[in-house]
Structures are given as C-alpha cells and as structure tokens.
C-alpha positions in Angstrom: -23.0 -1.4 -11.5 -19.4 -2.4 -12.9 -18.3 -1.3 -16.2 -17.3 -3.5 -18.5 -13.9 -3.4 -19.8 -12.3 -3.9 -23.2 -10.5 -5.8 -25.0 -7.0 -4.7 -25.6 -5.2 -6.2 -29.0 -1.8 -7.1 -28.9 -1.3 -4.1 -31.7 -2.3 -1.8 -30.0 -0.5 -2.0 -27.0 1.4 1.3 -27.0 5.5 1.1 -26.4 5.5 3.1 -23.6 2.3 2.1 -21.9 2.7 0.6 -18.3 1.4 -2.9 -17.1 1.0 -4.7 -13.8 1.9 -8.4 -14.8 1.6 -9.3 -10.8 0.3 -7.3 -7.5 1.0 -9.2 -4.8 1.6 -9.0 -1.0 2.5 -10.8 2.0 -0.1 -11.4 4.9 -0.2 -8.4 7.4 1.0 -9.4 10.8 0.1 -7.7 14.1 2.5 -5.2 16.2 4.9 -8.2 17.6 2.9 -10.6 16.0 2.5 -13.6 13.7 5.6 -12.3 11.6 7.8 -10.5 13.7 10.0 -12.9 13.3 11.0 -11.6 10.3 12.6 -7.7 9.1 11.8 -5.7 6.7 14.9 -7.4 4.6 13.3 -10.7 4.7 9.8 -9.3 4.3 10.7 -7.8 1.0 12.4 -10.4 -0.3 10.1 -13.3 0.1 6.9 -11.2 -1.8 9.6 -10.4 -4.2 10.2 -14.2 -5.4 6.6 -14.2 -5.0 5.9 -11.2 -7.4 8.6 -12.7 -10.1 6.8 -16.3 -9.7 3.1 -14.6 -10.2 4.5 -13.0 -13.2 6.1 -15.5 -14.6 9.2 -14.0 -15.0 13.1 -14.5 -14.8 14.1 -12.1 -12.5 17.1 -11.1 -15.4 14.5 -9.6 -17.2 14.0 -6.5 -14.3 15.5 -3.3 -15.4 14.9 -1.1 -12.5 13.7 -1.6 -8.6 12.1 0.9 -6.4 11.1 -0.4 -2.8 9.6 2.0 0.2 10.6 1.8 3.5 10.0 4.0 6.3 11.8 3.1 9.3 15.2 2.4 7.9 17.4 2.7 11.3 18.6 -1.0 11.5 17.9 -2.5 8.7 21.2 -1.1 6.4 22.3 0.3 3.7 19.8 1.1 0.7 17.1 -1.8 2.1 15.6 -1.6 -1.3 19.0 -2.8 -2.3 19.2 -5.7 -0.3 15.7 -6.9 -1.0 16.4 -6.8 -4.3 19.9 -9.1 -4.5 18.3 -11.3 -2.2 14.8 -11.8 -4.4 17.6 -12.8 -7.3 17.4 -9.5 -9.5 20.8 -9.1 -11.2 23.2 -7.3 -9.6 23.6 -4.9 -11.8 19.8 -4.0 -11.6 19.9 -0.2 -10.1 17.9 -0.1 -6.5 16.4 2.5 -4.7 14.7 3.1 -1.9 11.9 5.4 -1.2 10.8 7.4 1.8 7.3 9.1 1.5 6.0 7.9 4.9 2.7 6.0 4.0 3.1 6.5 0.6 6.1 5.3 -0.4 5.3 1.9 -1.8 2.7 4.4 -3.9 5.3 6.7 -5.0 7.9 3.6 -5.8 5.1 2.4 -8.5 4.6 5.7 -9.6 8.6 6.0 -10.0 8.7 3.1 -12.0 5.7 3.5 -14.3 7.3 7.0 -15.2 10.8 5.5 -15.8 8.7 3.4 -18.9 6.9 6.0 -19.9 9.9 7.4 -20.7 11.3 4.6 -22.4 14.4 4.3 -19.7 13.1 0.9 -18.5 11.0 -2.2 -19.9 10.3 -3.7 -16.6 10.5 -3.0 -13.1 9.4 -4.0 -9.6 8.2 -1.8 -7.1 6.3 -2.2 -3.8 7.5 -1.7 -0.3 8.5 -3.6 3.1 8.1 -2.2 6.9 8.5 -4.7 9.7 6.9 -1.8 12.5 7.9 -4.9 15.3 11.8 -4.2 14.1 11.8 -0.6 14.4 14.8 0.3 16.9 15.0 2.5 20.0 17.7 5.8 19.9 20.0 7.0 22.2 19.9 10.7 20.2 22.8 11.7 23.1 24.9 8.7 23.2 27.0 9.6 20.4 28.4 13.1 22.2 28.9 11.1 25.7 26.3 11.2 28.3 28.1 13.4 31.0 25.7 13.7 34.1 22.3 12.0 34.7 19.6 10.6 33.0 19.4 10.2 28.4 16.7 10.2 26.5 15.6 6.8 24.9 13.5 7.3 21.6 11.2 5.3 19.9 12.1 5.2 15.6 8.8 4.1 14.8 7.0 7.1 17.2 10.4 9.2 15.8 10.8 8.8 12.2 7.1 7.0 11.3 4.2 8.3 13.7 5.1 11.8 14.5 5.0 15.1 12.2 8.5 16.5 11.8 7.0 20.3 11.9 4.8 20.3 15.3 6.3 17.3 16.9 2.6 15.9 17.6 1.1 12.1 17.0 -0.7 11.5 13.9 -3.6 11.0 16.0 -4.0 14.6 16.6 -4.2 15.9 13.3 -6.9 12.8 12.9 -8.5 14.7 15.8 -8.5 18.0 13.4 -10.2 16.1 11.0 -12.8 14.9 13.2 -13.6 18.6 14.5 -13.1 20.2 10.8 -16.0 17.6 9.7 -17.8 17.4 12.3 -17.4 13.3 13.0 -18.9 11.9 15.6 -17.5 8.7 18.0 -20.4 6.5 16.8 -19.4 7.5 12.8 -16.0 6.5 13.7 -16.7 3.5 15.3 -19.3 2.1 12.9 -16.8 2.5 10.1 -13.9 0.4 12.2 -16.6 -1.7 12.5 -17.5 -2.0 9.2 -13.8 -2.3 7.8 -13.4 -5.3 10.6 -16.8 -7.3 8.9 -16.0 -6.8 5.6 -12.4 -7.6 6.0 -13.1 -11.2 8.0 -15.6 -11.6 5.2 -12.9 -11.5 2.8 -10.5 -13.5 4.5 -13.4 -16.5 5.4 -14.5 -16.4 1.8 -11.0 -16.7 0.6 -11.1 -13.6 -1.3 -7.5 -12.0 -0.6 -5.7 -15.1 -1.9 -5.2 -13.8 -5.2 -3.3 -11.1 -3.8 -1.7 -12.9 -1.0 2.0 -14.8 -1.4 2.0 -17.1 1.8 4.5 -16.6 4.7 6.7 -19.3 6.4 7.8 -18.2 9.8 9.7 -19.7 12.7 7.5 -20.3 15.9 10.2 -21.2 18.9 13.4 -22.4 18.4 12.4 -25.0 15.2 8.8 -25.0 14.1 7.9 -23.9 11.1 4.1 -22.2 10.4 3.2 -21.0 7.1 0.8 -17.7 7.4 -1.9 -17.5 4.7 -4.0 -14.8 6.3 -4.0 -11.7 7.8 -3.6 -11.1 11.6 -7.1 -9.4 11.7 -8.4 -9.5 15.3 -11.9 -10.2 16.1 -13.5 -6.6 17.5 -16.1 -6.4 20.1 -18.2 -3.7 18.9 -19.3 -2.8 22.7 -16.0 -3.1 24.0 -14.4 -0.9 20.6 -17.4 1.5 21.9 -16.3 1.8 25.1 -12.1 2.7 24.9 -10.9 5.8 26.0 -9.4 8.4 23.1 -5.7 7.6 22.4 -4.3 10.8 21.6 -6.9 13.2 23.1 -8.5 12.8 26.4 -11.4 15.1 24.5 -11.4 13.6 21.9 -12.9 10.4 19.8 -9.9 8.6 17.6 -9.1 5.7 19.5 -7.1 2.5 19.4 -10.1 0.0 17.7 -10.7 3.2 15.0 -7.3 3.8 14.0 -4.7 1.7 12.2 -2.8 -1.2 14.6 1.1 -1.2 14.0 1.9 -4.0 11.4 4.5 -5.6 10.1 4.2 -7.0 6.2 5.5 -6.1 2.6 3.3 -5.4 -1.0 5.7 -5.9 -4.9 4.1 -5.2 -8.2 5.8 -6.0 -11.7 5.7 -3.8 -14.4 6.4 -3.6 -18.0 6.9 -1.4 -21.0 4.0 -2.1 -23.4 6.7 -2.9 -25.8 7.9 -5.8 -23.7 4.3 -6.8 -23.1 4.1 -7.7 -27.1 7.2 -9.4 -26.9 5.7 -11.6 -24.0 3.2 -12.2 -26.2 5.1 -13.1 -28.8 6.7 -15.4 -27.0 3.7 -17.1 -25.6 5.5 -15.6 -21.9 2.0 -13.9 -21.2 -1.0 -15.9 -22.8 -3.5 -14.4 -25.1 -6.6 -13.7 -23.0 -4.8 -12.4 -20.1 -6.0 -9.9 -17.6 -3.4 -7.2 -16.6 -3.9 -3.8 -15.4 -2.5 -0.7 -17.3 -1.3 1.7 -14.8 -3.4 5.4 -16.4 -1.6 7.8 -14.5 -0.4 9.3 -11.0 -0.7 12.3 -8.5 1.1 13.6 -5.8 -0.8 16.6 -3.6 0.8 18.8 -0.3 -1.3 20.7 1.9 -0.4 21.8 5.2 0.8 19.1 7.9 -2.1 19.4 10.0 -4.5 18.6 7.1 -2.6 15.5 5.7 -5.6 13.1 6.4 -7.7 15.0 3.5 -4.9 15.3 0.9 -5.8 11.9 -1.2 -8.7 13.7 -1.8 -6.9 16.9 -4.0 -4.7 13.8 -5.6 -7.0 11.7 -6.7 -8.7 14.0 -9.3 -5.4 15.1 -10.1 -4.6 11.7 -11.0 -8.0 11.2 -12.7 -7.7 14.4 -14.5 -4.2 12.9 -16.0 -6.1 9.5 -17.1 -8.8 11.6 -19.0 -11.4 10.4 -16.1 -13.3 11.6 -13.2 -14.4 10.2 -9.8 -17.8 9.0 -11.5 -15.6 7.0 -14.0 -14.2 4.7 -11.3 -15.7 1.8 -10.5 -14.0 1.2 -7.2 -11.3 3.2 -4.6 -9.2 2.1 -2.3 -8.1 4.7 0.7 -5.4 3.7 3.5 -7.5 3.9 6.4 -4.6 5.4 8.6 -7.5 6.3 10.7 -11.1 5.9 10.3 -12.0 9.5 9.8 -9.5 9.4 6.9 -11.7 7.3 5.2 -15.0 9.4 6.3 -13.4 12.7 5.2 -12.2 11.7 1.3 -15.5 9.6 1.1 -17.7 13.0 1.5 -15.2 15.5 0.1 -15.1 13.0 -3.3 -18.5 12.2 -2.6 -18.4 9.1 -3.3 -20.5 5.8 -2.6 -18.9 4.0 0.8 -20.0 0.8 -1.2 -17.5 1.3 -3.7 -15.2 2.5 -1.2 -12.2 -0.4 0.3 -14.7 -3.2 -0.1 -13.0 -5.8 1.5 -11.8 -4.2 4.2 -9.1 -1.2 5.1 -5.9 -0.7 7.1 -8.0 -0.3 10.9 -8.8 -4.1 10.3 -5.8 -5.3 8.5 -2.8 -3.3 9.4 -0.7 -0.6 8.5 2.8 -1.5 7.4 4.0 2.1 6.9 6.4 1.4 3.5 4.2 -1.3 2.2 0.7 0.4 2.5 0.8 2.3 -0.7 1.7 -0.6 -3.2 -0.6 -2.9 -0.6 -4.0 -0.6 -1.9 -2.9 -0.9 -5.1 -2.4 -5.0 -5.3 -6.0 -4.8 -3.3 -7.3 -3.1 -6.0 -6.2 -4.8 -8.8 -7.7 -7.7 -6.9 -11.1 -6.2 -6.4 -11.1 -5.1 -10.2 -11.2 -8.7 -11.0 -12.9 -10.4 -8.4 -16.0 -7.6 -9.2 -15.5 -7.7 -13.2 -14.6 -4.0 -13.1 -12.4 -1.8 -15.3 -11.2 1.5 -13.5 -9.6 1.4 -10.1 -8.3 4.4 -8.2 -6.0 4.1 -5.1 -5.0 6.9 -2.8 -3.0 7.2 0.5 -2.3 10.0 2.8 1.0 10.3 4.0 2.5 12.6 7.9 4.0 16.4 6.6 0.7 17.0 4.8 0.8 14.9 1.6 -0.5 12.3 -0.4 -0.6 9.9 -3.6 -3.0 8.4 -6.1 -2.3 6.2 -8.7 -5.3 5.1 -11.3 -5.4 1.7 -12.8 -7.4 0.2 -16.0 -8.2 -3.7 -16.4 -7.7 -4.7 -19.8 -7.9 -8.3 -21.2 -5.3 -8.6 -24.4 -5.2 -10.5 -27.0 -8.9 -9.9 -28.1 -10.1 -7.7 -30.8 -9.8 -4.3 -30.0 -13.1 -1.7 -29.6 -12.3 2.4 -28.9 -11.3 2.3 -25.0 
C-alpha cells in the first residue's frame, strides 16, 4: 500500500531544496514513424514550451538549461543550445548539452538540481531530445579521399548510440550476458515484453499518460496537419513475439519484441530553488495546495561495460542512501527497460515487487529515445506518484560503457501545515 505523504508549509521550504514544477514529455514515436518528421531540434523545443506552459512560467525566469542528446552528428552546434533559443529562454540563459548515452536526460536533471543546491541557479530546465529516425550515415574515409575501391558507410545511431566503444559489440550482447549471468529464460523474457505491452495500452486506453504527455502536431504529406496525443505502441502478438528468432545471438533469447524499438521523442522538467518556490507562493505564481515533487537526491554507478544492464541497481541505493531511505521506503520504481532482462535483473538484485515496478508500462512497449529516456522515467514517475497517491519515487537507467543513474523523488503538497517528513 502507498504511503501517505505530507504536507509541506511554505516555511519550511528550505533555500536550496529542489522542485519539479512540471515533468512533461512528448509522445514516443516509432523508428520512422508517426514523428519522424521532426529532429531532435524541433522535438526539444516543442516539450520545452510545453514544460514552461505546465509550469506556469515565463521562460525569463530560467537560469540554467541542460538537455541530453545522444546522436548529435547532424543536428549542430550545442543542440541543447538551440532547443533552448527556440523554446524562448533568454539568450543569455547558459545551455549545455549532455552526453551519457541512455542517461543523459537523467544526468541533465541531476546537473541542474546540484547547480540549486548550490545556490548557483533558482530555476532551470532539464530533460533531453533524440530523434533515432534522424540519426545520419558516415563516410569515416571520405574526409582523407577514397583512393581505390569500395568505403565504408556507417550507421551514427549503430556507431555512436547502440554499440560499446570498448568491445565494438551490440548492446544486445551484453543483454545476452545478463541473460546467462541470471539464468533468464525466453519465456521470462517474453512474458515481461508482454506484460510491459498490456500494461502500457492499458495506460494509454484509460488515458493515464496525459498528464505527462504535451501533444505533438506533425506534417503528414506535403500539407496535412495530425496532432499525436499517444504513444506509437504497437499491438504485440504474444505467439508471434514467441516465435522470433534472437537478434543479436543466433543462441541466444533477446530478441526484437523483448528489447527496446528505436524511437524518436523528447522529455523537459522545470526546476526551482526552494527559495524561488516561496516567492511563487508569494506571488500566488504556484497556488497554495499544490502538488510538486522535491527532487531527494542522485547517483551515478560504473561497472564494467559488459555488465552495464545491472548498474541501476548499485545506483539506486546509492541514491537512496543520499535521501536518508532505502528500497523498502519507495513506493514505486521506474527502470528503462533497454531490454527486458534489464528490468528482470535490477527487479531480483533490488528485490523488489514487479507490481511496483514501471506500472504503466516500460521502454520495450513505448520506445527508447536514447537522450530523452532518462528525464522520460522521471516525468513517468512523477506521474504515477500522483495518479497512485504515493510519496517516494525512485528512477534508474542503465546507460552502454557500463554505467548508470538514479535520481529519488518526494511528492509533497505545500501550503498545508507542516508534520516531521
């Protein structure tokens, strides 16, 4: 059962506390899909404007911006940058982007919330944008002159997004590692893809991700116009998801239906000082009996390459540890299912309940936006905090070289008299 949480009065809202005023995100489009015809540019900057409006904010009021992106080739200089003067922050607001593979719209939070901790910034956005459709092909040779014969033609997305740096392998075979080192079976795998795909449609048919969800116009053909409101999740055939060959390992069991599809989409969170929290207040900005989530604390973890899948599971107690909790404190998780055994493996190591575990679905149903993954987990679970009346949420994500984050959230309500939290 949930927690309750407590009241938070506006007195004793420390200065350099940090608060998510919005957690939003675009609908996650398929591999050359429903949104590919947009970039990771335009991605960005439309949940942006989306995040400010949610908020209730002037965008003059953002101090700081830090946006992930993974595949960069193509898309410019410094894309945080560019998402940032396009969404209307000033333009003397610093940008940065961040690169942390999976985790980078984790670690841009994680950036920001430390910048107010330490009293360099009152508010900030952070989040992150990957259009996975956009990604560019390489001609590594071209630039030294192709003298004789055939060139290589590489893939960016297979380059700088799916494949470890150190052994040059997919990500797929290090989920195949995972699968041996615990001892998964095909059927566990494929009963968890299953069970991300029902609970995920669930969501979507009972309307449960529009809280989180800042609606998408696109172009279909040369002048129609289609606004996206959901997410491109396919409808699986559990005999036919039973029944694919291995993608990465003829031996093996990780396939297509129980890994993550390539997505396009982009995830923005505000967040302020505590300090500029009273003075919302204050000003009747944010309205007494609000719900916003205190960000507790963050992790990061490394282990070796091959073992990245299981990292979120050294960072999350890390992160706990930091908040003054542990993983029976938290009412609900939400993992990046990069692949399913992901989920499997930090599940038992934690040993957690799977029913408190990505309850509306994970990435192998909804998508896998490499930059905008880690701040999509955490807008999901702010969402789930409130939608299930809960108080502590803990995201984590795994990210390729062996790493990964965790960030721990609280759901407070202000304005109320105040009880020990």
């Amino acid at each position: 059962m949930s927690r309750p949480f407590t009241p938070l009065a506006a007195n004793n809202v420390n200065d350099k506390d940090v608060f998510i005023l919005a957690a939003v995100r675009t609908p996650i489009g398929s591999y050359n899909g429903s949104l590919a015809s947009l970039n990771a540019i335009e991605l960005g900057t439309h949940v942006v404007k989306g995040a400010l409006a949610k908020a209730d904010i002037p965008s003059s009021m953002v101090d700081e911006f830090y946006f992930g992106n993974v595949v960069s080739a193509g898309n410019g200089q410094n894309p945080a940058r560019q998402v940032a003067v396009h969404a209307g922050i000033p333009i003397t607001t610093p940008a940065t982007t961040i690169n942390k593979v999976c985790a980078s719209g984790m670690k841009a939070i994680a950036l920001a919330a430390q910048s107010i901790r330490l009293g360099e910034t009152h508010c900030a956005i952070a989040g992150g944008t990957e259009s996975m459709s956009h990604a560019p092909h390489l001609l590594p040779k071209a630039r030294f002159g192709v003298k004789y014969g055939h060139t290589p033609l590489l893939d960016s997305l297979v380059t700088d997004g799916l494949s470890d740096a150190f052994g040059k392998y997919s990500m797929g075979i290090a989920a195949e590692a995972t699968v041996r080192d615990f001892g998964f079976t095909r059927e566990q795998q494929d009963d968890h893809a299953v069970e991300s795909y029902t609970r995920a449609q669930a969501a979507t048919k009972a309307g449960l991700f529009a809280p989180e969800m800042i609606p998408v116009e696109v172009t279909v053909g040369k002048t129609k116009k289609v606004v996206t409101t959901d997410d491109e999740v396919k409808n699986v055939n559990p005999t036919k998801m039973r029944s694919l060959k291995p993608s990465f390992d003829p031996k093996g069991s990780v396939t297509a239906a129980n890994s993550s599809p390539l997505s396009d989409g982009a995830a923005a969170v505000v967040l302020v000082s505590g300090k500029r929290l009273r003075g919302l207040l204050a000003e009747g900005k944010v309205k007494s009996g609000s719900v916003v989530f205190r960000v507790l604390a963050n992790a990061d973890a490394e282990q070796e390459p091959i073992k990245f899948t299981t990292t979120p599971a050294v960072a999350v107690p890390r992160a706990l540890a930091k908040a003054g909790f542990g993983v029976t404190d938290v009412d609900y998780f939400e993992f990046n299912e990069a692949f399913s055994c992901v989920a499997l493996a930090n599940t038992r190591i934690l040993n957690l309940d799977p029913e408190r575990v990505n309850v509306l679905g994970g990435a192998v149903a909804l998508g896998h936006p490499l930059g905008c993954s880690g701040a999509r987990i955490v807008a999901t679970l702010c969402n789930v905090l409130n939608h299930k009346n809960a108080r502590l949420g803990c995201a984590g994500i795994c990210n390729g070289g062996g790493g990964a984050s965790a960030v721990v959230v609280e759901r407070v309500l202000l304005g109320a008299p105040m009880s020990k939290l």
